[in-house]
Structures are given as C-alpha cells and as structure tokens.
C-alpha positions, 0 to 999 in steps of 0.5 A, a space after each residue: 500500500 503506497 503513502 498516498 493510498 494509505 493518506 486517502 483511506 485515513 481521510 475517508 474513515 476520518 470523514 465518515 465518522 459519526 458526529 457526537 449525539 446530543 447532551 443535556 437534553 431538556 424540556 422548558 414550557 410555561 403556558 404551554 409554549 415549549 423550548 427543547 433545549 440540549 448541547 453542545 454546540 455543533 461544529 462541522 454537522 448540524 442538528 434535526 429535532 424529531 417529535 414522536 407522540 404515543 398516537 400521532 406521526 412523527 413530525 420534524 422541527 428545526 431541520 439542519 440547525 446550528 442552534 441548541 434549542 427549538 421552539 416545538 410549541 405547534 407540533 404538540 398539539 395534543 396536550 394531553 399526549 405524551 411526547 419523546 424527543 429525537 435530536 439527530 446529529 447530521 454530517 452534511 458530508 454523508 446527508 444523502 447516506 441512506 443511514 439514519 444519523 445517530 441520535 440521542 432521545 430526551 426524557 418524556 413530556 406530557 404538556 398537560 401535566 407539565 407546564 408550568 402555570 405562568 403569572 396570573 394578571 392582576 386587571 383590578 383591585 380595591 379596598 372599600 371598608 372591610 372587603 377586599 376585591 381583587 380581579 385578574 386575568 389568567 395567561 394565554 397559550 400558544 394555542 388559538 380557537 377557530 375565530 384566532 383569539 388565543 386559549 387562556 390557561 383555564 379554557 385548556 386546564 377547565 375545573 382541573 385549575 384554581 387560583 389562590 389569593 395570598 393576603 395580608 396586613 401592609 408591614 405584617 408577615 402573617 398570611 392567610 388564603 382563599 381559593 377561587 376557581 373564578 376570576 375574581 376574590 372579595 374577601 373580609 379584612 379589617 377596615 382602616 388597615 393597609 393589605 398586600 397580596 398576590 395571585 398564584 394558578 394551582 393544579 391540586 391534582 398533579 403531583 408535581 409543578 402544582 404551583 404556578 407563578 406568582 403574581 406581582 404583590 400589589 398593596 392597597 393604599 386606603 387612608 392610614 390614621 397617624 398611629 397605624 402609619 407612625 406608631 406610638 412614637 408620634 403618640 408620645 410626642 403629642 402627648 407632650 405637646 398636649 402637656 406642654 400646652 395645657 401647662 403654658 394655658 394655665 401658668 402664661 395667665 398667671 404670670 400675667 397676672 402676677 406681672 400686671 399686678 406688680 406694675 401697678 404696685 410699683 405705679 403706685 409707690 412711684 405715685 406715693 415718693 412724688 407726692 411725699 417730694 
C-alpha cells in the first residue's frame, strides 16, 4: 500500500465518522409554549429535532440547525399526549447516506401535566371598608380557537385549575388564603388597615409543578390614621405637646397676672415718693 493510498483511506474513515449525539437534553414550557433545549454546540454537522407522540406521526422541527434549542410549541398539539424527543446529529458530508444519523432521545413530556402555570394578571383591585376585591386575568397559550383569539390557561386546564389569593396586613408577615376557581376574590379584612397580596394558578391534582407563578404583590393604599402609619412614637410626642400646652394655658395667665399686678404696685409707690417730694 503506497503513502498516498494509505493518506486517502485515513481521510475517508476520518470523514465518515459519526458526529457526537446530543447532551443535556431538556424540556422548558410555561403556558404551554415549549423550548427543547440540549448541547453542545455543533461544529462541522448540524442538528434535526424529531417529535414522536404515543398516537400521532412523527413530525420534524428545526431541520439542519446550528442552534441548541427549538421552539416545538405547534407540533404538540395534543396536550394531553405524551411526547419523546429525537435530536439527530447530521454530517452534511454523508446527508444523502441512506443511514439514519445517530441520535440521542430526551426524557418524556406530557404538556398537560407539565407546564408550568405562568403569572396570573392582576386587571383590578380595591379596598372599600372591610372587603377586599381583587380581579385578574389568567395567561394565554400558544394555542388559538377557530375565530384566532388565543386559549387562556383555564379554557385548556377547565375545573382541573384554581387560583389562590395570598393576603395580608401592609408591614405584617402573617398570611392567610382563599381559593377561587373564578376570576375574581372579595374577601373580609379589617377596615382602616393597609393589605398586600398576590395571585398564584394551582393544579391540586398533579403531583408535581402544582404551583404556578406568582403574581406581582400589589398593596392597597386606603387612608392610614397617624398611629397605624407612625406608631406610638408620634403618640408620645403629642402627648407632650398636649402637656406642654395645657401647662403654658394655665401658668402664661398667671404670670400675667402676677406681672400686671406688680406694675401697678410699683405705679403706685412711684405715685406715693412724688407726692411725699
């Protein structure tokens, strides 16, 4: 075997050799839009993302890509269906071999039971008294309805989802909660006082991903007396205030009396010397 033969038969076998299959495979859905994600990086081959369902045909998303994630929100359709992903590594010098490209299989993944419930929105909110109403709105999906108005969290979920309002006193860290499977919570609280809540989706019948994402926390800003704002320093200090002007209504006549009289004792002894003269 001559030199050049034996360099030619090294390239070629050096060429053919299968690429790496991916890594680290994994699902990432919030409302139902789902990310595969997986590494590494590729370089001199390429990756394909096959989706295969328990029922449905085996569909292809990011064909021939150099990225490490995919967006295969619209090949999961059925959300109930459990799903397995295929990332094929492809070399483009052997794309048109008859062999399936090496590939690696992710974990399971059923949308249904797995997203996670993303921030519910708070539209509206007020205190009036001793009722406390909050209004929100749940989060879209992905997914539309025949007229292109996008599916909310609750019109996929149905009775399976429920909602809970985390109430409590402004500047206080006791909690307390109540559920609802609406889109509004009137509570009773304590008139005259300040409270601070937030809004979070629940699945009671899953074992995991059960909590969804809490809302912001939002704060009512009702009228405040000057004890519930400041405390009892302020009412210290207006307690020597108030001291201090009863004190000076009842001592400032006195001396003015004692002060007038006085003058006018010493008018008349002044009176009494120039009649004396």
């Amino acid at each position: 075997m001559t030199d050049s033969t034996l360099f030619c038969f090294v390239f070629k076998d050096y060429e053919e050799q299968p690429p790496p299959t991916a890594v680290n495979i994994t699902w990432s859905s919030i409302n139902f839009k789902t990310i595969l994600q997986w590494q590494p990086k590729p370089s001199g081959y390429f990756y394909t993302v096959e989706i295969h369902g328990q029922t449905s045909d085996v569909k292809r998303k990011c064909i021939l890509t150099s990225e490490t994630e995919c967006d295969v929100t619209d090949v999961l359709g059925n959300v109930k269906e459990t799903y397995t992903a295929h990332i094929l590594s492809v070399n483009p010098a052997v794309i048109d071999n008859f062999e399936e490209p090496p590939f690696a299989v992710s974990e399971k993944f059923t949308p249904y039971s797995q997203t996670v419930i993303g921030k519910p929105e708070i539209k509206d909110y007020s205190q009036k008294g001793s009722k406390l109403n909050v209004m929100f709105k749940d989060p879209l999906t992905p997914y539309i309805f025949p007229n292109g108005s996008f599916q909310s969290i609750q019109d996929i979920f149905q009775h399976d989802l429920e909602y809970k309002l985390y109430y409590w006193k402004d500047q206080s860290s006791g909690k307390k909660d109540v559920t609802t499977k609406s889109r509004n919570f009137e509570v009773n609280i304590d008139s005259g006082k300040n409270y601070c809540f937030y809004v979070q989706g629940i699945i009671p019948s899953r074992r995991e991903n059960r909590n969804g994402q809490e809302s912001m926390v939002l704060c009512t800003s009702g009228e405040k007396n000057i004890l519930d704002e400041y405390g009892t320093e302020v009412f210290i200090i207006l307690a020597v205030i108030a001291v201090a002007v009863i004190t000076l209504a009842i001592v400032l006549p006195v001396v003015l009396c004692k002060r007038k009289k006085a003058k006018k004792a010493r008018a008349m002894r002044e009176k009494e010397l120039l009649n004396g003269a």
